[in-house]
C-alpha positions in Angstrom: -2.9 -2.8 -33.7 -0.6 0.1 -31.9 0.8 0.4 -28.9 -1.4 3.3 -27.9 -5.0 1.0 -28.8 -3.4 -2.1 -27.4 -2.4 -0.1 -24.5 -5.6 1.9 -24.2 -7.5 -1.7 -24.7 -5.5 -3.1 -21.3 -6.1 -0.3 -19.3 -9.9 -1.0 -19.8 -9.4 -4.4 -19.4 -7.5 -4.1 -16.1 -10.1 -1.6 -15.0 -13.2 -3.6 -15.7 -12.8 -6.8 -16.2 -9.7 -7.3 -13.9 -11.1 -4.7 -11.4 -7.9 -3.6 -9.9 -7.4 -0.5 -8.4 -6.6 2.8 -9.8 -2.8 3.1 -8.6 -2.1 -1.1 -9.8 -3.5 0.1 -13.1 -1.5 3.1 -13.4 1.4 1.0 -12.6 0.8 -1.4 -15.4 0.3 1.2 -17.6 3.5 2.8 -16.8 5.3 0.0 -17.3 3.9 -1.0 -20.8 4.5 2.1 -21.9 8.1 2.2 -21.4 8.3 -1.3 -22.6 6.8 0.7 -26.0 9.7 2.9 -26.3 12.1 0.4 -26.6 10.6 -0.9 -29.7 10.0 0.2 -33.5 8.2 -3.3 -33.9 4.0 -3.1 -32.8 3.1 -5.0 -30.1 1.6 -8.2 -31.7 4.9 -8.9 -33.7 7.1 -8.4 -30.4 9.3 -12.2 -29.8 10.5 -13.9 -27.4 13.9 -12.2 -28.7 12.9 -9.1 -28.5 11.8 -9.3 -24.6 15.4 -10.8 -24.0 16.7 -7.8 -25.4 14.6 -5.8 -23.2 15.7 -7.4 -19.9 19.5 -6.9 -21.2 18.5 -3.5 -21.6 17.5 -2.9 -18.3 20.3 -4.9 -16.6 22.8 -2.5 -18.7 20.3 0.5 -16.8 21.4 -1.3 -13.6 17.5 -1.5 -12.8 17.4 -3.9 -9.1 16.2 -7.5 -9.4 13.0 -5.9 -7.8 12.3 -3.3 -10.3 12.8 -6.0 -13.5 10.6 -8.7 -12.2 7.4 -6.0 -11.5 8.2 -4.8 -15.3 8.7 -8.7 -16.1 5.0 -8.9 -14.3 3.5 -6.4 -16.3 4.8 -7.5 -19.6 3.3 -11.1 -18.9 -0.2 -9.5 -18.2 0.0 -7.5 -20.7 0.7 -10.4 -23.1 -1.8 -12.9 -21.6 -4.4 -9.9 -22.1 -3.6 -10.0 -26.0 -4.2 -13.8 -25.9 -7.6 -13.1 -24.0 -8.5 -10.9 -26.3 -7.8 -13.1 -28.9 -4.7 -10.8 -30.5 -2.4 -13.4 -30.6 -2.0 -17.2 -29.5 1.1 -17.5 -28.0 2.9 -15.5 -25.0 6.4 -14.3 -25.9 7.1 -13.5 -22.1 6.2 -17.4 -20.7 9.6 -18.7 -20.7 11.4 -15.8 -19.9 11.7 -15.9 -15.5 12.0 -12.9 -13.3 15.1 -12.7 -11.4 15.4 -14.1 -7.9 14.2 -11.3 -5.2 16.2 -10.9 -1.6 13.6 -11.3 1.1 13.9 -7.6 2.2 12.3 -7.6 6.1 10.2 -3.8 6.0 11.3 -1.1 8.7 8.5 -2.0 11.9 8.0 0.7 14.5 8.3 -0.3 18.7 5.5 0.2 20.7 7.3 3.1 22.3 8.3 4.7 19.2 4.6 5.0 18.1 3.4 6.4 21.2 6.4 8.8 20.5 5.0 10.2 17.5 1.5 9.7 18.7 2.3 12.1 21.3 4.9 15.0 19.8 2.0 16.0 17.6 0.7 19.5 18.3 -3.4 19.3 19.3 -2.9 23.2 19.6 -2.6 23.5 15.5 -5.4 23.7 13.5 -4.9 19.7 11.9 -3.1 18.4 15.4 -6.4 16.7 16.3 -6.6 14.9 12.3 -3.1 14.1 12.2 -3.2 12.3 15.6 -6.1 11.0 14.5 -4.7 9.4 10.4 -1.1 8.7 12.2 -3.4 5.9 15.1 -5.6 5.0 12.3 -3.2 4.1 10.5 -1.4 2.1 13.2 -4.4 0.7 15.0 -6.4 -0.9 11.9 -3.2 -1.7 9.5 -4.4 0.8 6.3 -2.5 1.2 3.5 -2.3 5.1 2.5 -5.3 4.6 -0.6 -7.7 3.0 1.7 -6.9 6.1 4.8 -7.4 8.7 2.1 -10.8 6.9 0.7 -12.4 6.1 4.3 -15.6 7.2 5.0 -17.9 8.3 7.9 -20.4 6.4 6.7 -18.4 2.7 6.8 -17.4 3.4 10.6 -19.8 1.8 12.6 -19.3 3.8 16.5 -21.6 1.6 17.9 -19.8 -1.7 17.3 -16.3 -0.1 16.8 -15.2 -1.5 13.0 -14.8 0.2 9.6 -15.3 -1.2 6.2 -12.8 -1.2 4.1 -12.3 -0.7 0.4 -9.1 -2.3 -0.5 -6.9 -3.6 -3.2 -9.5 -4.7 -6.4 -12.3 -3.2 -4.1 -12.5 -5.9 -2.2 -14.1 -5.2 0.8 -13.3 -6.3 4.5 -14.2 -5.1 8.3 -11.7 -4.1 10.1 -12.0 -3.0 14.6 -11.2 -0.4 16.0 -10.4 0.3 19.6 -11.9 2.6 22.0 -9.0 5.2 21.8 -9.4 5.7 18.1 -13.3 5.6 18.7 -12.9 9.1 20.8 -10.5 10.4 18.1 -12.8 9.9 15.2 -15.6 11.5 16.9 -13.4 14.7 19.0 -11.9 15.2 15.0 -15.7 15.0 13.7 -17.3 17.1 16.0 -14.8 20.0 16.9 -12.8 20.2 13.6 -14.6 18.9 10.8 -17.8 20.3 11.8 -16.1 24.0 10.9 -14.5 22.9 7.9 -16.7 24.7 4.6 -16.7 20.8 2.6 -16.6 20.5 -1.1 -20.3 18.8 -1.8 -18.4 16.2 -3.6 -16.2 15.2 -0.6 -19.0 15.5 2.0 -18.7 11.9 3.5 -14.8 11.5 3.1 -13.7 11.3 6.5 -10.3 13.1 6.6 -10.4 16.7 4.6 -7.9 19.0 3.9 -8.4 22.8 5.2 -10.1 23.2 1.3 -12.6 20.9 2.3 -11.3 18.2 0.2 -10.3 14.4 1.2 -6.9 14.7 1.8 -4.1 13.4 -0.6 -1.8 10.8 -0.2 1.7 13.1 -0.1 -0.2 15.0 2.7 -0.5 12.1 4.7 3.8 11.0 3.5 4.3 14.7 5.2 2.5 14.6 8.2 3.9 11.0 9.2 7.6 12.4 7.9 7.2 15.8 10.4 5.8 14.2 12.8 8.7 11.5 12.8 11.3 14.0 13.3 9.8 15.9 15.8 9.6 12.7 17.5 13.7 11.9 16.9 12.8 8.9 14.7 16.1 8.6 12.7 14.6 5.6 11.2 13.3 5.6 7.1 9.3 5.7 8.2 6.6 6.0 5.6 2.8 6.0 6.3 3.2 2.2 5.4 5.6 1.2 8.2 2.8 1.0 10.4 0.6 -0.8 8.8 3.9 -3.2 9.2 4.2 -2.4 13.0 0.5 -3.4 13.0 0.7 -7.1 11.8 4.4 -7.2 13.7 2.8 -6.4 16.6 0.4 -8.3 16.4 2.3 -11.6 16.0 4.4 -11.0 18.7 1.3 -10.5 20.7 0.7 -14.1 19.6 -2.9 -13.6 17.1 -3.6 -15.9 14.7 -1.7 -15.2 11.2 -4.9 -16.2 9.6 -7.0 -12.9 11.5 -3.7 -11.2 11.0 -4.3 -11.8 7.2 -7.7 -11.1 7.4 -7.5 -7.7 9.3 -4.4 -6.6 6.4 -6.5 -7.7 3.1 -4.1 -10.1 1.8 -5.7 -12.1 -0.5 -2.5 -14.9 0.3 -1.3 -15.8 3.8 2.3 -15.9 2.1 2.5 -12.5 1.8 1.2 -12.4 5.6 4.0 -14.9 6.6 6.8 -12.0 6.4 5.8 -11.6 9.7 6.7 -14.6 11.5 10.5 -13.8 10.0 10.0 -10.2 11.6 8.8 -12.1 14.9 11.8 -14.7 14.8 14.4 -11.8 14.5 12.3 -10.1 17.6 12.6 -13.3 19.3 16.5 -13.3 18.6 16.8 -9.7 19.6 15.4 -10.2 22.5 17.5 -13.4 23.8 21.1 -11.6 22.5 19.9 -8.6 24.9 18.4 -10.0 28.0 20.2 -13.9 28.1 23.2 -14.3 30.7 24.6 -16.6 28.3 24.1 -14.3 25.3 
């Protein structure tokens, strides 16, 4: 076996039987593939060795800590495929650890920062009305950016204000929305993306693009990167920062981490918990500025 079959035989495998989304997939792949490069030897014959070489390689490419233990990650999968698939018996990769990670807190919006942006966007222009409306969806229910650009009018119920969503491995979870992003959805429907000529293929997408296409994920990175400076963020804001200002929020608000879990998609409340540290620092914040002894 190659690297390009064993490589096109875990893409499939990843796809189908793993059912992980498109962009994890792509990930993988990407890093298997340099992994490839590195070596002469085909992928069945690679040794415990050979990965150590690898890692050195990549510490001498001054890759972070971060950046080896995803490609660490992928390797293992990779390898643990082959043994599922009955290639070979023993994983090379199983002794080999990933490098410790700094807990790196994400960048969280204030309450009056979002409004900020919220409210320095244009209705006047021809997309004010859908950027208003992505930038407090995308606050208000938590999205990630693939499961914005992949919404659908037909998983928003108007009636009972949620929306399902499609999220990481397609796993599918309900999400409410409040009243305020209720009138958005339907003022965007009726007076914008009523005129809009749509692509027959793209008909129930919810956000479109002016060519009547569902919009694409740098056009959402722009309009929450224009509308941020127009607004006088100075901080580093991507559309993900608030989905992190939505669980922060949230827990300083004092919800449950396990609805808080639930309403993000994480399939492990660990990866929820960063929140409480984010709380804690608020907490500690909020004593140094407003405690006569502080």
């Amino acid at each position: 076996m190659d690297w390009n079959k064993a490589i096109k035989d875990f893409n499939i495998y990843l796809s189908i039987e793993r059912g992980l989304s498109k962009n994890t997939v792509d990930a993988y792949i990407r890093d298997i593939k340099s992994f490839s490069f590195f070596f002469k030897k085909k992928p069945l014959v690679v040794k415990r060795k050979d990965l150590i070489k690898y890692i050195n390689f990549l510490n001498d490419e001054k890759k972070s800590s971060r950046t080896q233990a995803r490609i660490l990650s992928s390797i293992k999968s990779f390898y643990n495929y082959l043994i599922f698939d009955d290639k070979i018996k023993d994983n090379p990769s199983l002794e080999i650890y990933s490098p410790k990670l700094e807990k790196k807190l994400p960048v969280v919006l204030s309450i009056k920062e979002v409004d900020t942006i919220i409210q320095s966007i244009d209705l006047s222009l021809d997309n004010g009305e859908r950027n208003r409306t992505i930038i407090e969806c995308l606050y208000s229910c938590g999205l990630r950016v693939s499961e914005l650009i992949n919404l659908k009018i037909s998983e928003i119920n108007f009636s009972d204000e949620y929306i399902k969503v499609i999220g990481k491995g397609n796993k599918q979870r309900i999400t409410p929305v409040n009243n305020r992003l209720i009138t958005y959805f339907k003022n965007y429907i009726n007076e914008i993306r009523s005129k809009i000529k749509i692509d027959k293929k793209n008909t129930d997408y919810l956000f479109l693009n002016r060519r009547g296409k569902k919009i694409s994920r740098v056009l959402v990175f722009n309009i929450v990167k224009e509308n941020c400076e127009k607004a006088g963020i100075k901080k580093n804001i991507s559309p993900h920062t608030f989905r992190h200002s939505f669980a922060t929020h949230l827990v300083e608000g004092g919800a449950d981490l396990r609805a808080v879990q639930e309403m993000l998609g994480h399939s492990n409340i660990t990866t929820t918990e960063i929140y409480t540290h984010l709380d804690t620092k608020y907490l500690k914040e909020e004593i140094n500025n407003f405690h006569p002894r502080s």
